[in-house]
Phi, psi and omega in degrees: 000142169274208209254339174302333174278326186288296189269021185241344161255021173305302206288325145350292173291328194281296169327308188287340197261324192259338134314284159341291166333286188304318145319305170274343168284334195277319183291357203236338180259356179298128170241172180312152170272011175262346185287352188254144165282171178304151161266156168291159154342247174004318184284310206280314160302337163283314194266010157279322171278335169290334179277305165304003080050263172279005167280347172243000140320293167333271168337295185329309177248352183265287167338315183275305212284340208271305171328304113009321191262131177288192176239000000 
């Protein structure tokens, strides 16, 4: 394999590894919704952008290697 297929399934495995994370933190860290007060706006606008974070680091490096491959 050269080396544009080598970063291009890295980013493919990074992805599929920072999902996983994430997934698996939501599951393990969910508490009931009556035991928590409501989040705020604000919190809630924070935790939409940490998750987009690492989806566009990935796109981010993935997207040039996608370019790059010929048809």
């Amino acid at each position: 394999m050269n080396g544009v297929l080598i970063t291009l399934w890295l980013c493919a495995a990074i992805g599929v590894a920072i999902f996983a994370a994430m997934i698996g933190s939501i599951v393990t860290f969910r508490r009931s919704l009556r035991d928590c007060p409501p989040i705020s706006t604000s919190a809630q606008a924070i935790e939409i952008l940490w998750a987009l974070i690492p989806i566009a680091i990935v796109l981010a490096a993935a997207i040039p290697v996608m370019r790059t491959i010929k048809p």
